[in-house]
TIKOLGU-408370 format. One line per 2 residues: for each residue x, y, z of C-alpha. Coordinates in pm, 1 decimal. Example, Ala and Ser with C-alpha at 12.3 -4.5 7.8 and 13.67 -1.06 7.14 Angstrom:
% residues 2
1230.0 -450.0 780.0  1367.0 -106.0 714.0
% end
This chain:
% residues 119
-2.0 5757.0 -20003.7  -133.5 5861.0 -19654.4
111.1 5913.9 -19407.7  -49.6 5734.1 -19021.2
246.2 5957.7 -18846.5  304.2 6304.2 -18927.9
557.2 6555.2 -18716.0  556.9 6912.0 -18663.7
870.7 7140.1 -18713.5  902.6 7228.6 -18323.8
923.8 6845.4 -18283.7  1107.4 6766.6 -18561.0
1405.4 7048.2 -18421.1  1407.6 6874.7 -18109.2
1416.8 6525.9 -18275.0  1752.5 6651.4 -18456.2
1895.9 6810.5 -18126.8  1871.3 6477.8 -17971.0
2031.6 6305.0 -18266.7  2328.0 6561.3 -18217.9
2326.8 6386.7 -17900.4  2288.2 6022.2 -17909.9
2301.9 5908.6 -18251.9  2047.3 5757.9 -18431.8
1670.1 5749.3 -18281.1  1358.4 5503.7 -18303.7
1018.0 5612.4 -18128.0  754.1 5366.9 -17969.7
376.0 5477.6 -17868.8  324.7 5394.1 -17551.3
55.4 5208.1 -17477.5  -104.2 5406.7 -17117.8
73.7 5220.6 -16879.1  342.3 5415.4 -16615.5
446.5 5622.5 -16878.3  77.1 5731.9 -17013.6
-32.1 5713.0 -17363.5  317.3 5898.2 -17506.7
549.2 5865.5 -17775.7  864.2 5787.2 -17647.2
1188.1 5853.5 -17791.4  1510.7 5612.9 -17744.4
1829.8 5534.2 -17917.9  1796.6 5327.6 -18237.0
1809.1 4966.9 -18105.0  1738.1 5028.6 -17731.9
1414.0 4903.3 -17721.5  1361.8 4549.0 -17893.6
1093.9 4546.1 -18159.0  889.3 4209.0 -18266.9
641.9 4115.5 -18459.4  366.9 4230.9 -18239.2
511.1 4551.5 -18294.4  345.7 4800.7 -18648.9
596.6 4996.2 -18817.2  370.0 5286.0 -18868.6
638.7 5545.3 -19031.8  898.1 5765.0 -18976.7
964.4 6146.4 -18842.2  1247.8 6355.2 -18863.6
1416.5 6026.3 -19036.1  1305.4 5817.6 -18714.4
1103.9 5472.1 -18695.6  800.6 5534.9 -18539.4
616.7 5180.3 -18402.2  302.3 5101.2 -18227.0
192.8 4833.3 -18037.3  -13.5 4573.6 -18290.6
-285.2 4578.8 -17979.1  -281.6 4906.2 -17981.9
-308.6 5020.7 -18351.1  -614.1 4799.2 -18387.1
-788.5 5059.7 -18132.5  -548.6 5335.5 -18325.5
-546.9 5232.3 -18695.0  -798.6 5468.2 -18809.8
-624.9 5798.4 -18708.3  -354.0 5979.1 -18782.2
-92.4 6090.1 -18552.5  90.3 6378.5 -18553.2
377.5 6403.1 -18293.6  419.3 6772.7 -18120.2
628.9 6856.2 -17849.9  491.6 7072.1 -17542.2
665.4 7257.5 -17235.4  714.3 7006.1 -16942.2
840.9 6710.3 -16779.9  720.4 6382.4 -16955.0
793.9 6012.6 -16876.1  1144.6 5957.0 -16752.6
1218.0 5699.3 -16992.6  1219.3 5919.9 -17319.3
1490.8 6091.8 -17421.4  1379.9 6442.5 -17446.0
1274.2 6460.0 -17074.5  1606.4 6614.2 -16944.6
1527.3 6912.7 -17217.9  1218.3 7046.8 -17061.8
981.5 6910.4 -17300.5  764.2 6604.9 -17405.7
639.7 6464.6 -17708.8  269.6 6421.4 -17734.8
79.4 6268.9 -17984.5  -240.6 6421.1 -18130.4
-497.7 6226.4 -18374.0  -783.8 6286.0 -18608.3
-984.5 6045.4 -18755.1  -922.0 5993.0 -19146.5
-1097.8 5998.9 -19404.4  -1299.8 5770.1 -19623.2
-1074.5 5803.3 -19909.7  -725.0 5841.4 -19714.1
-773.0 5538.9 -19489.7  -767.1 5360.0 -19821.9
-449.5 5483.2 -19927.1  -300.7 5413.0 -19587.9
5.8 5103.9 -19580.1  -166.1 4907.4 -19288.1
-504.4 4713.5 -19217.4
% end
C-alpha cells in the first residue's frame, strides 16, 4: 500500500517532543486561509473532525486529516511533512519551538495512485 502522508525524522523528533508535552496529537492541512496552506498540529481532540474531513494517515503515530474539498485538488500527491526554522501559524503547536511544519508533495505515480486507500 501507498502511503498519501509520509514524515521525515527531523519532524517526526519534534512530533515526539511535543507529545512529551501535551499528550496525544492529531494534525489537520490547512486549507490557505489565515494560517496558509500548513499542517497544523493540535492536541488529539482539539479540533472537531466530520465527515467532510479525509483521514489521509498517520505520522509519528498522529492522525493526519485533510479537508474533503481540499484533497480532491490534493488527492493525487503525496505529502511528506518536514519541519523548517521559523515562526509558523500561531495556532499549531510547534510555533513556540522555533519551527514549522511544512508540507511538500510530488505527484504519484501511475501504479502507486492505484494502491493508494482513497478516491
Amino acid at each position: 500500500m501507498t502511503e498519501r502522508v509520509l514524515v521525515t525524522g527531523k519532524a517526526a523528533e519534534y512530533i515526539h517532543k511535543l507529545r512529551e508535552q501535551h499528550g496525544p496529537l492529531m494534525f489537520h492541512q490547512s486549507g490557505g486561509c489565515c494560517d496558509g496552506s500548513a499542517p497544523m498540529c493540535y492536541p488529539e481532540g482539539e479540533l472537531l473532525i466530520d465527515s467532510n474531513d479525509v483521514l489521509l494517515g498517520t505520522i509519528a503515530g498522529c492522525s493526519f486529516y485533510m479537508s474533503n474539498d481540499q484533497f480532491q485538488y490534493w488527492k493525487h500527491t503525496q505529502l511528506t511533512i518536514d519541519v523548517t526554522p521559523g515562526r509558523g501559524a500561531g495556532f499549531s503547536l510547534e510555533a513556540p519551538l522555533g519551527v514549522r511544519f511544512i508540507t511538500k508533495s510530488r505527484m504519484f505515480l501511475e501504479n502507486e495512485l492505484s494502491e493508494t486507500t482513497h478516491d
